[in-house]
N, C-alpha and C positions, 0 to 999 in steps of 0.2 A: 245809613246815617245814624239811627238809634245804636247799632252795634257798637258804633265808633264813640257816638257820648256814655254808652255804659262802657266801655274800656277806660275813655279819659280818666270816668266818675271815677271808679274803683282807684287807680294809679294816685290820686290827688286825696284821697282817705285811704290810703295806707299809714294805718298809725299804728304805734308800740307803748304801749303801757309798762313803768316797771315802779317799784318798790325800793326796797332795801337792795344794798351796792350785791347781796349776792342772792336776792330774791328770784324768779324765775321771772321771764316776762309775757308780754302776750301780744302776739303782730294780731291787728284787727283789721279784717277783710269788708268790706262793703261797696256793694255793688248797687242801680238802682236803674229800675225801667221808666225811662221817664214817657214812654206813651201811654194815652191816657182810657186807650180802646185797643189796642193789640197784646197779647201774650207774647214773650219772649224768650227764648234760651238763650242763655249764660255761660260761658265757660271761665271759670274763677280760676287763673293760674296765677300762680307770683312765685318770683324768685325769691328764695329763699338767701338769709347770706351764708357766704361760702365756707362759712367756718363750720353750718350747721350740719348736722348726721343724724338719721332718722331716731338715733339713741337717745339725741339731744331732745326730742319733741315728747314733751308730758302728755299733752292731750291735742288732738286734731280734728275733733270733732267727726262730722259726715267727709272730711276731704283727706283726700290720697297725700301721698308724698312718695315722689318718685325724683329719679335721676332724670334729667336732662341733658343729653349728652352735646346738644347745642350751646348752653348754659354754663356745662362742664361745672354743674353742682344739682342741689334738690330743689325741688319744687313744691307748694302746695295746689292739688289741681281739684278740680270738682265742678262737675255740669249740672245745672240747674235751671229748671223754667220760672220765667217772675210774670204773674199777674200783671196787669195796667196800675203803674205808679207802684210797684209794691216796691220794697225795699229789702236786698240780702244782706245779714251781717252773720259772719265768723270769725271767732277769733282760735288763733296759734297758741298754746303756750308753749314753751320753749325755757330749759331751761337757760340762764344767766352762767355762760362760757365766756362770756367777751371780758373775762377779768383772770389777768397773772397769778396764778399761787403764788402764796407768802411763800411757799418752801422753794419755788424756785430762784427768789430772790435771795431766800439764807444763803444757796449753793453758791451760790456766785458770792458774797462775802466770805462764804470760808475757803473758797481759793482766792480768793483775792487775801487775804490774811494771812494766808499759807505761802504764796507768794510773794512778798510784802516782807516778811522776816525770812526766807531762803538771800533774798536779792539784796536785806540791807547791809548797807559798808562794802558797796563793789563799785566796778565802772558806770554802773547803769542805775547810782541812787537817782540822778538827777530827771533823767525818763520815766525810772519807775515812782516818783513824787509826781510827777507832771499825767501818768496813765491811773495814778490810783486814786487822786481828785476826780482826773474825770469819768471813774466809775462809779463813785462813790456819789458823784452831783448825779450823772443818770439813774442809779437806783433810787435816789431820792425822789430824783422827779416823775418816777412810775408810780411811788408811794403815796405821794401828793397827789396824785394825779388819779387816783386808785380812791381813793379818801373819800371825794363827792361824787359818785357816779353818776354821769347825769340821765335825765329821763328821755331824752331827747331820743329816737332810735340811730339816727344817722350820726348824733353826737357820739350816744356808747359807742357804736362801732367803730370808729375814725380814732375816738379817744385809745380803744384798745390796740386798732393797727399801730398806732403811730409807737403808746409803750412797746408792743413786739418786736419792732423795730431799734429804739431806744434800746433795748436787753441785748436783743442782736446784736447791737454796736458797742455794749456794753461787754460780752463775750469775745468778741473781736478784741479788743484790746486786751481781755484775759491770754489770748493763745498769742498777742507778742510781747505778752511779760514773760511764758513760759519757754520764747525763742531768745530771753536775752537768757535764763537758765540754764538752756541749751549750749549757747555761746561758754555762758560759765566752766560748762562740765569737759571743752576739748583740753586737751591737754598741752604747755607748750612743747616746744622743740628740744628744752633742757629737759626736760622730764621725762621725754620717747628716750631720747639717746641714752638716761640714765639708764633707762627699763630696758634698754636692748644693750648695753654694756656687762647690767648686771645678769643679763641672763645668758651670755656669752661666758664671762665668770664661772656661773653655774656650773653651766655644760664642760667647760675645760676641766673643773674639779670634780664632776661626775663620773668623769672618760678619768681621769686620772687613777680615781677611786677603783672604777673596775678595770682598768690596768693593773695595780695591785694588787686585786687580787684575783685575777688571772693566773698575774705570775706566779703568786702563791701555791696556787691551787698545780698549776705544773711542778712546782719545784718540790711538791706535796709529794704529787706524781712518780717524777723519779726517784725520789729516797725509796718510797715504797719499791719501784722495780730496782733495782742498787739492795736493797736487802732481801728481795727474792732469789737475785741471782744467787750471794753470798752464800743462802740457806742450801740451794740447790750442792754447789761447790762442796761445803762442808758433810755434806749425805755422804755424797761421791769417796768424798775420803776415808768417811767413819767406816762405811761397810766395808772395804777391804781388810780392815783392822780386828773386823770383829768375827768375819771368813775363816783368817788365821787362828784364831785364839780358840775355834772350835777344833784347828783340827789339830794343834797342836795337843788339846784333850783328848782325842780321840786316840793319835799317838801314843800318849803316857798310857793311855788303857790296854793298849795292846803290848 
């Protein structure tokens, strides 16, 4: 029965202290033995939220942080014995993750922007007017939203799901502005047919091209054998002529 009221006890003081919107914060553990003549052991576990990583946690005092693979996130765990009526108190500090970068909000404006002038003066001003308000109101209202962080612990957290969400949806309609771009960049059927006429074109005056000078280059060809022959021919003649003229020297000599 006492196990069970120091479980309740601790579950019902679970509190979170925080500061400034990017201060670190601190989950406070406290537990308490409410009998008033028995010593007790303690086992101090809490789940931790799920965004958290043991990289996230600045200080932890005497208590572990482990996986719980039931939980399918971390935990802070630590056993401890309490005295009659003592009281355990721990706190977490943790740093202050439950908040969007400003830099990821730039990104998503400068394609939204970049976007935004690719698409104006087409089929799709009137969608892309109608997607790029309502990107422009969700970023906004992560900003605002961002602005007073509350102290609350179950507040931050919820506050921040819900902007990561918002972004998300916010993104989402970035990749179907970038599907009506898409749409933009097919080409019609005047324009294939031009590309495949003119490249028909092409090819005829290519072949054309080295048709002539194929031919060329044959009719190069034969000139060249046609004056080989020629050369041949005229040898044939001269030397019989120049046979005689020796021996008719030879002749006069005698």
């Amino acid at each position: 029965m006492n196990k069970c009221k120091l479980s309740v006890l601790f579950l019902l003081l679970f509190t979170l202290f925080a500061g400034e919107a990017k201060a670190n914060i601190v989950l406070k553990v406290i537990a308490v033995n409410p009998s008033k003549e028995q010593a007790q052991g303690v086992t101090v576990k809490t789940v931790l939220p799920k965004e958290v990583k043991p990289e996230d946690v600045v200080d932890k005092g005497d208590l572990e942080i482990v996986y719980d693979a039931q939980e399918s996130c971390y935990v802070a765990y630590g056993r401890f014995k309490l005295n009659p009526e003592e009281t355990l108190e721990r706190g977490i500090e943790i740093r202050n993750i439950w908040i969007i970068p400003d830099s990821e909000i730039e990104d998503v404006k400068k394609d939204l922007a970049k976007l935004s002038d690719l698409l104006a003066n087409t089929r799709f001003s009137d969608r892309l007017a109608f997607l790029k308000n309502s990107i422009e109101s969700k970023l906004n209202q992560i900003i605002e939203s961002q602005k007073d962080s509350p102290s609350n612990p179950e507040q931050l957290i919820s506050s921040y799901r819900e902007n990561l969400n918002t972004l998300e949806s916010a993104k989402a309609d970035l990749v179907l502005m970038r599907s009506f771009l898409t749409q933009l960049r097919v080409f019609p059927a005047t324009t294939i047919w031009s590309i495949i006429i003119f490249i028909i074109i092409f090819l005829a005056l290519l072949g054309t091209g080295f048709c002539l000078i194929w031919q060329k280059k044959i009719k190069n060809a034969e000139q060249r054998d046609t004056l080989s022959v020629f050369e041949k021919e005229g040898n044939f003649i001269v030397k019989p002529n120049s046979d005689s003229r020796e021996e008719k020297e030879e002749k006069g000599k005698t």
